[in-house]
N, C-alpha and C positions, 0 to 999 in steps of 0.2 A: 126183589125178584117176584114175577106172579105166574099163575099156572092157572088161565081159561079164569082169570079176572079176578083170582084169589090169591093171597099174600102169601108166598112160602116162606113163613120166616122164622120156621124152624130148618131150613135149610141152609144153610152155609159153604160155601164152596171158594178156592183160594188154587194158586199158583204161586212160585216165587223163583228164585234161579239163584247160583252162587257161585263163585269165584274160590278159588284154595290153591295152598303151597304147601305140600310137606317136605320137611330137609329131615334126616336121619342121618346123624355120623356114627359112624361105624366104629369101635374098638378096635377092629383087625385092621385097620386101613387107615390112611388119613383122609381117603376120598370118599366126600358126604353123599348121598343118594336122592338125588331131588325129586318132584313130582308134583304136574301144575296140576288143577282139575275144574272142569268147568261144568255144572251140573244145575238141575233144575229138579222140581217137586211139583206136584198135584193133590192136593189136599181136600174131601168131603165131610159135614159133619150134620149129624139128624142131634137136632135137641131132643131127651125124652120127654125130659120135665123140667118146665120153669118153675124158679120162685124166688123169694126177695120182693122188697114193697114195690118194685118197679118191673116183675118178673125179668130182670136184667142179671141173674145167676141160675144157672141148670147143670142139667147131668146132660150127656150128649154122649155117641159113638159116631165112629167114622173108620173113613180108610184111607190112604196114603202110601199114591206110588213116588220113591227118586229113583234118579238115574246121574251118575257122573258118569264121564268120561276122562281117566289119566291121559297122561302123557310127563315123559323126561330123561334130559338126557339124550335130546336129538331121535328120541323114537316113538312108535305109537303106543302108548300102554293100555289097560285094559278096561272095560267097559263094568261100572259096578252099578246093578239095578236089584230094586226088592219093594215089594208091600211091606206095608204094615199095618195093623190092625188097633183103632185107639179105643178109648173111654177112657171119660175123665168127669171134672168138674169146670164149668167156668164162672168167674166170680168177677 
């Protein structure tokens, strides 16, 4: 990625999407409680500092929004979305 002919490559930026089944059987009941979800993420990260002989490990933060959407059980279920806030290492 460049920005006005220069290498942004301590930028890092990602997408991805996902597929899920939760089943929950119940003690009270024999009838299990299903729920498909179909969801997706957007992912940014700022390297602060590289190092390692190939500067190929740093410290980095970022941010991170998902979003699923339930459903089950022949109905519309409910919409789960939230930030998150990272820092870490990569190595």
């Amino acid at each position: 990625m460049e920005l006005l002919g220069r290498p942004l490559s301590f930028l890092r930026l990602g997408a991805g999407g996902r597929l899920g089944y939760l089943n929950v059987q119940r003690v009270t009941s024999r009838s299990p409680m299903d729920a498909f979800s179909l969801g997706g993420f957007l992912v940014a990260k700022l390297d602060l500092y590289d190092f390692g002989v190939r500067d190929d490990h740093g410290a980095f933060i970022g941010g991170r929004l998902d979003l699923d959407m339930y459903g089950g059980n022949g109905e519309r279920g409910p919409v789960a979305w939230g930030p998150e806030l990272l820092a870490g290492f990569r190595y």
